[in-house]
C-alpha positions in Angstrom: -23.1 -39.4 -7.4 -19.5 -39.0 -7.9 -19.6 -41.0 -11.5 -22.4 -38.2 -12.3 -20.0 -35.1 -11.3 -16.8 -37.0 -13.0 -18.9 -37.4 -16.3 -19.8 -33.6 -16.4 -15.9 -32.4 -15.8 -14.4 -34.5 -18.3 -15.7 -32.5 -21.4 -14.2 -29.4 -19.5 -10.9 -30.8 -18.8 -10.4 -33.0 -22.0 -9.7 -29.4 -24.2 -7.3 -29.9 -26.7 -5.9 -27.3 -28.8 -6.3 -27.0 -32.8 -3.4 -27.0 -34.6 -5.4 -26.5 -38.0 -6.5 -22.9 -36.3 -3.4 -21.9 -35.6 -2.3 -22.3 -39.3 -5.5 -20.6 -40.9 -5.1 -17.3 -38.5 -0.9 -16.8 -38.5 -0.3 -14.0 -35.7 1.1 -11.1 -37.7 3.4 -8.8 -35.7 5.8 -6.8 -36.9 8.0 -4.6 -34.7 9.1 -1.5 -35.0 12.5 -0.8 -33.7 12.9 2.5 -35.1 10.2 4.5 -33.2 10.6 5.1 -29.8 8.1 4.1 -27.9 6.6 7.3 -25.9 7.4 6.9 -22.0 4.9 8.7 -19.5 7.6 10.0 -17.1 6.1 10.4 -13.9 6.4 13.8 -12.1 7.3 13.6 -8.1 4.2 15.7 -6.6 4.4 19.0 -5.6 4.4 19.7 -2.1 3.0 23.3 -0.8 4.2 24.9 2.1 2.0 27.4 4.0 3.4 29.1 6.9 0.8 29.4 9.6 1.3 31.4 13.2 1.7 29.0 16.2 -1.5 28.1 18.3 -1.3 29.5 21.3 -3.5 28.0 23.8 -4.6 30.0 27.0 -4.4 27.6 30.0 -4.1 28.5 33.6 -0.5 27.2 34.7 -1.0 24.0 37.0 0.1 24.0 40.9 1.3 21.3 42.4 2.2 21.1 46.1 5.1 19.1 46.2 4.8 18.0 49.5 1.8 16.0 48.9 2.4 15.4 45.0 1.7 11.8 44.5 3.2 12.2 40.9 6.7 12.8 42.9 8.4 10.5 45.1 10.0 12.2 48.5 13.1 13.4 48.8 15.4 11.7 50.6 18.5 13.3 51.9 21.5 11.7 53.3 23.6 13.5 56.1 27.4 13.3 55.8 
């Protein structure tokens, strides 16, 4: 099986280039050093500033006992 896969590659690997092509269609490029070439300068994007009022957000103020606050650690105070 691996003769029969080896046998269908080697037409695709075995490419070689034509030299006789390369002499019947010469690549004809002239530059042009005169003109300048035209450069899209990129423009740095406009940013838009809109002042808008703070939110204000009505919330009732939290209590918190401090004597049984478990966010807060007690208070310990040292007697001189």
């Amino acid at each position: 099986m691996l003769d029969e896969v080896e046998d269908e590659v080697e037409p695709l690997v075995e490419l070689e280039f034509d030299d006789e092509v390369e002499d019947e269609m010469p690549l004809d490029v002239e530059l042009d050093d005169a003109t300048p070439l035209e450069v899209e300068e990129d423009e740095p994007p406009v940013e838009v500033l809109v002042e808008e009022p703070p939110v204000e957000v009505d919330e009732p103020p939290v209590e918190v006992d401090d004597d049984t606050s478990p966010l807060l650690p007690p208070l310990e105070v040292e007697d001189e």
